[in-house]
C-alpha positions in Angstrom: 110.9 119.0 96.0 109.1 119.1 92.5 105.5 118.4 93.9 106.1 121.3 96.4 105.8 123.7 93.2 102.8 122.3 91.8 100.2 123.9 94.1 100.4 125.8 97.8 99.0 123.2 100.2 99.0 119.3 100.4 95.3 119.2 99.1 96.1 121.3 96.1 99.5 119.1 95.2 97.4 115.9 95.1 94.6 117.4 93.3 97.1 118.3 90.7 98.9 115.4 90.7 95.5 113.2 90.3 94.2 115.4 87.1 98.0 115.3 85.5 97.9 111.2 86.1 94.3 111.6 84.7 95.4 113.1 81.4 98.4 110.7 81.2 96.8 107.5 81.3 93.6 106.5 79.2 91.1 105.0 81.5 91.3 101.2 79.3 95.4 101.6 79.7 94.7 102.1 83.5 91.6 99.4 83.4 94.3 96.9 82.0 97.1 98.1 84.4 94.5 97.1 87.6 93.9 94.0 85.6 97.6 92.8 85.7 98.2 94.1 89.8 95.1 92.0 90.6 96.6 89.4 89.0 100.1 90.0 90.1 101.3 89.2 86.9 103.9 91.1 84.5 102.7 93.7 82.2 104.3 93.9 79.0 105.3 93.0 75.4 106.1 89.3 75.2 109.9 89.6 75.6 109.3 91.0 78.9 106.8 88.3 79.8 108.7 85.7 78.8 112.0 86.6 80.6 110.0 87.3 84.1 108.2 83.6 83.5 112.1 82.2 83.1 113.4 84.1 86.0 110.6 83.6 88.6 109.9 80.3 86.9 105.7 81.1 87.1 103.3 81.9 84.5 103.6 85.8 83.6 100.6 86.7 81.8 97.3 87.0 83.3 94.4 84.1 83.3 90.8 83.7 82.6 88.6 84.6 86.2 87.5 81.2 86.5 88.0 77.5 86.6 88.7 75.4 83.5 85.9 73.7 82.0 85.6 69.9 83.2 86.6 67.5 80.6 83.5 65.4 79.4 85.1 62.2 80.6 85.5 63.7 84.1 82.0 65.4 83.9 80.9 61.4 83.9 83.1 60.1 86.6 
């Protein structure tokens, strides 16, 4: 197994394996990466986004945290 030669014990394999993922990944890549899995939604350039939304038949991207805005008119009702 690959991680086996990384480091002598278990501790030392995922210590290694957390700074090489820590040098891979810029923390706003890995921000924007939580972002989508919070979500659930596809993470992607638009071609991808827009072929999961056909296939699954859902909105892809992600979505403001909140609620819309009421609409004035329903504001009054």
């Amino acid at each position: 197994m690959v991680s086996q030669g990384l480091a002598g014990s278990q501790p030392e394999r995922q210590q290694v394996w957390r700074r090489t993922l820590d040098e891979a990944l810029p923390a706003k890549q890995l921000a924007e990466i939580r972002f989508y899995l919070q979500q659930q939604r596809a993470l992607g350039r638009g071609a991808f986004k827009a072929m999961v939304k056909a296939k699954a038949r859902r909105f892809a991207s992600t979505r403001p945290a909140h609620r819309p805005h009421r609409m004035a008119k329903e504001a009054s009702d």
